[in-house]
C-alpha positions as CSV (number, residue, x, y, z in Angstrom):
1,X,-6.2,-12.1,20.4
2,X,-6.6,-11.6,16.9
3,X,-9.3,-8.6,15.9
4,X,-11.2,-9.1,13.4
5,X,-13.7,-6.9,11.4
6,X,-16.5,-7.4,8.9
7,X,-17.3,-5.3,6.1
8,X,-20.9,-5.4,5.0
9,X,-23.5,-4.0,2.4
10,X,-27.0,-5.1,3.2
11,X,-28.7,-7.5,5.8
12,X,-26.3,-9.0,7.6
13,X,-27.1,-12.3,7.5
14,X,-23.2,-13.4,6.9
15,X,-22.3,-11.5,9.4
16,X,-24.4,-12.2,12.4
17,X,-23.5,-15.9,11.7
18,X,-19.7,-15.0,11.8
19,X,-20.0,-12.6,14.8
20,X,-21.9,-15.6,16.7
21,X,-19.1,-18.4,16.0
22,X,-16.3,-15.9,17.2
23,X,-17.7,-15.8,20.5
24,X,-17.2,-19.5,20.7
25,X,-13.2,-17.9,20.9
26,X,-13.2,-15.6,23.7
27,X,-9.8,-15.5,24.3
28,X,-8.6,-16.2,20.6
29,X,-10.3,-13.8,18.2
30,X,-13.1,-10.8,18.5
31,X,-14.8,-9.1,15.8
32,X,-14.2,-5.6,17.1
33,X,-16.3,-3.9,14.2
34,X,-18.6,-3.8,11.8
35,X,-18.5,-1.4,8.6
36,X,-21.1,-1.1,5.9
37,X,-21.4,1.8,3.5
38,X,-25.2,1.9,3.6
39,X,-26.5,4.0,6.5
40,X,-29.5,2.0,6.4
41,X,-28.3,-1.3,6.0
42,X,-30.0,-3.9,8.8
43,X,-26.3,-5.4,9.1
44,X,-26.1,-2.6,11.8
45,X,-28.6,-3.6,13.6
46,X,-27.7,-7.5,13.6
47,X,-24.3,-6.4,15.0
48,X,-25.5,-4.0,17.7
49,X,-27.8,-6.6,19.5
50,X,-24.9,-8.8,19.3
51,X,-22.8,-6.1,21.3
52,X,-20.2,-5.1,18.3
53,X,-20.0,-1.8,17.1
54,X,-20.7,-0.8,13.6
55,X,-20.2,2.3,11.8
56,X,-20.8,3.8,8.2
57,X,-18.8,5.2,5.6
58,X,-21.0,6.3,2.6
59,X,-19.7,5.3,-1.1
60,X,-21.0,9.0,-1.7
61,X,-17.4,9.9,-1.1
62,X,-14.7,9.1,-4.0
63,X,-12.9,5.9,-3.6
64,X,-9.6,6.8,-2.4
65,X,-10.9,8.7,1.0
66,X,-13.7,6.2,1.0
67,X,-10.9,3.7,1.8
68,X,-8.9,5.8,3.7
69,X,-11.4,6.3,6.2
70,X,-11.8,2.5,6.6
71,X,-8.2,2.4,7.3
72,X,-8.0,4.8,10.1
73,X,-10.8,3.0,12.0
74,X,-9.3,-0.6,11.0
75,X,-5.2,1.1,12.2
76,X,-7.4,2.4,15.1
77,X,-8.7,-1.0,16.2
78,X,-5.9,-2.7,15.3
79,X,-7.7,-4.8,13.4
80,X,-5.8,-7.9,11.6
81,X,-7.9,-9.5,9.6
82,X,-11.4,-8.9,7.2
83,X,-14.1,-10.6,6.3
84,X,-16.3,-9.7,3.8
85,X,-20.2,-10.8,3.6
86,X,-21.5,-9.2,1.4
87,X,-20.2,-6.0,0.4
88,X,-21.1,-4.6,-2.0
89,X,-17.7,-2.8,-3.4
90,X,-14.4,-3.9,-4.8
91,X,-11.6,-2.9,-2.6
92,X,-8.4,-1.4,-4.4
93,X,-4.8,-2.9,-4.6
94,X,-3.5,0.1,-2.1
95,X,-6.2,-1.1,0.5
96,X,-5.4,-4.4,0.4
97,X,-1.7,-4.1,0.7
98,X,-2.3,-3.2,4.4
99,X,-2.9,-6.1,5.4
100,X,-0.9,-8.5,2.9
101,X,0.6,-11.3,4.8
102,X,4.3,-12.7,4.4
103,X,4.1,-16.0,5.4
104,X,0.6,-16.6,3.6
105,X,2.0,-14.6,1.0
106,X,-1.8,-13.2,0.7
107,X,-4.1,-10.7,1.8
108,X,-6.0,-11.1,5.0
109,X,-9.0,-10.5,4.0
110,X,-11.6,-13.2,3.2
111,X,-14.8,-13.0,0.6
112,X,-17.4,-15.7,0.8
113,X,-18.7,-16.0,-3.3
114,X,-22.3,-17.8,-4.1
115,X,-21.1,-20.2,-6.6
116,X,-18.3,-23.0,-7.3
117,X,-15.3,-20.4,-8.9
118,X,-14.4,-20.0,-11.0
119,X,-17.6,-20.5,-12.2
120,X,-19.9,-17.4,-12.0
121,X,-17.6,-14.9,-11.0
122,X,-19.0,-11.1,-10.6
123,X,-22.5,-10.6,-9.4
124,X,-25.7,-12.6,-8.7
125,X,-23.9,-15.8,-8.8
126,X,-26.7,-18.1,-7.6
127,X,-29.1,-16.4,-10.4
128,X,-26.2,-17.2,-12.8
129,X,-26.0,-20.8,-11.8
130,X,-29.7,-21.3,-11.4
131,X,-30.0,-19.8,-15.3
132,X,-27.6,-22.3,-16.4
133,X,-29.2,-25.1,-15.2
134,X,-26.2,-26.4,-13.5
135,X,-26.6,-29.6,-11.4
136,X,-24.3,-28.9,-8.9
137,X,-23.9,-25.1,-7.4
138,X,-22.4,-24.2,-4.2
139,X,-20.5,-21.6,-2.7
140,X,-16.7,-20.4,-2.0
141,X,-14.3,-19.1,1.0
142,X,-11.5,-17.3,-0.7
143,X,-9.2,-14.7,0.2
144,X,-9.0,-11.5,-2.0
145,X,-6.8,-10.5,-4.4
146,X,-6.8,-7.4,-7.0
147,X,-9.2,-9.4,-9.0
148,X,-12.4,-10.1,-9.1
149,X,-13.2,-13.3,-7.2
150,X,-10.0,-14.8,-8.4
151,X,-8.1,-15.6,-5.3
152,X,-6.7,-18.0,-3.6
153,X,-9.2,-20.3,-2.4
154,X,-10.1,-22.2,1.2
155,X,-12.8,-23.9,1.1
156,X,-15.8,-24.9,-1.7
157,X,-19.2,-26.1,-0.4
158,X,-21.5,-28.0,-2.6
159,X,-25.0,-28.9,-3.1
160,X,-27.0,-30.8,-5.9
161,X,-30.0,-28.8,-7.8
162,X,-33.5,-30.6,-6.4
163,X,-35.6,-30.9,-9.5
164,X,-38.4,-28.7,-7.9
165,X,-35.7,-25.8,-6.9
166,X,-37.3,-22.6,-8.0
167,X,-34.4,-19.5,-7.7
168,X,-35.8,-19.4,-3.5
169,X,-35.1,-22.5,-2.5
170,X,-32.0,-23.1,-4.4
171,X,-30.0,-19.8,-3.5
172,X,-31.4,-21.0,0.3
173,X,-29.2,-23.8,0.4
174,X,-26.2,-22.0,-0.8
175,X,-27.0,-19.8,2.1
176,X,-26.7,-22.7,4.7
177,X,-23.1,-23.4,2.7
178,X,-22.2,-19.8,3.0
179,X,-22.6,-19.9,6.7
180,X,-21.1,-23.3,6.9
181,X,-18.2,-22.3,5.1
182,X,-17.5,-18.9,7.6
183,X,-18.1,-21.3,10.1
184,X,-14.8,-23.4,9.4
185,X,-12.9,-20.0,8.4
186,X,-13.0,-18.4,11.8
187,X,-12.7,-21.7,13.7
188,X,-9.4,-21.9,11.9
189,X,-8.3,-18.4,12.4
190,X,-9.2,-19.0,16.0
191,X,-6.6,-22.2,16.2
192,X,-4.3,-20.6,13.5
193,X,-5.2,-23.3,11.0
194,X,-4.3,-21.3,7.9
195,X,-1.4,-22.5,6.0
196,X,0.4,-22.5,3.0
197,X,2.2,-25.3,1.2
198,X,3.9,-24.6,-1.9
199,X,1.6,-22.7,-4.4
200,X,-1.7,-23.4,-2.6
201,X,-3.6,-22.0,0.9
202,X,-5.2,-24.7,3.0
203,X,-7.7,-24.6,6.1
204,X,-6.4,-27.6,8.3
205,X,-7.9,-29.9,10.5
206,X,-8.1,-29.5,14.4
């Protein structure tokens, strides 16, 4: 059973759709918790109703015990793997060394980013692409490094700008993608589809 856990900033949108597609995987994988550091955040109350726990830990603390209290709950779950949807801070090399992998020879801990990277790295990335007036946009499953949205990536999802997209519509379909995208992460986690071959990370195939 691999134990998962989902680190979240705001509504929760990511994560309700991840916590739903685990329980497709009873006996495989189980988000065990969900953490935000916003008290108020609704992603607390998406996870609740679907029966997973959820606590805070404020960013009103410095970084270094902000993290380590993250890592006691996660070491106290036993949790193996991340996901992040949406949250809202960058997580330091020290954190992510606990859970670097040997044999993927990265961190387990995946990020779902709103545009094609490395395009639009950073913040607002489908208000970045929608301001360049790109013609293509999409979204990206990656795993995290010590940079900022620069590693190793799974999966890209794309869609075509409509020519009557306002900002709404277009950062709406990247949303489906987004979900899409999670969708095919944990169903390979779930069937330990994650490999590496040479230099690059792949999501296989059932």
């Amino acid at each position: 059973m691999i134990k998962v856990a989902i680190m979240a900033s705001g509504n929760g949108s990511n994560a309700e759709n991840i916590i739903r597609v685990a329980l497709q995987y009873p006996t495989q994988l189980k988000v065990v918790v969900v953490i935000s550091d916003r008290p108020q955040a609704f992603v607390h109350t998406r996870a609740q109703e679907l029966g997973v726990p959820s606590y805070t830990v404020e960013r009103l603390k410095d970084r270094l015990q902000h993290e380590e209290e993250i890592l006691a709950l996660l070491s106290k779950l036993q949790v193996e793997w991340l996901c992040l949807a949406g949250y809202m801070r960058i997580l330091s090399g020290t954190f992510l060394q606990h859970f670097y992998d040997l044999k993927l020879q990265a961190f387990r801990v995946a990020n779902i980013h709103p545009s094609l990277l490395p395009a639009f790295p950073g913040l607002n990335g489908y208000q970045q692409a929608f301001k360049a007036q790109v013609a293509q946009a999409g979204v990206t499953l990656h795993l995290v490094d010590q940079g900022v949205d620069t590693g190793p990536i799974l999966r890209q999802l794309s869609f075509d700008r409509a020519p009557d997209d306002d900002l709404t519509s277009f950062q709406q379909r990247g949303m489906e993608l987004e979900y899409q995208a999670y969708q095919e992460f944990i169903n390979a986690l779930a069937h330990h589809l994650i490999k590496r071959d040479g230099e690059r990370l792949y999501l296989l195939e059932e």
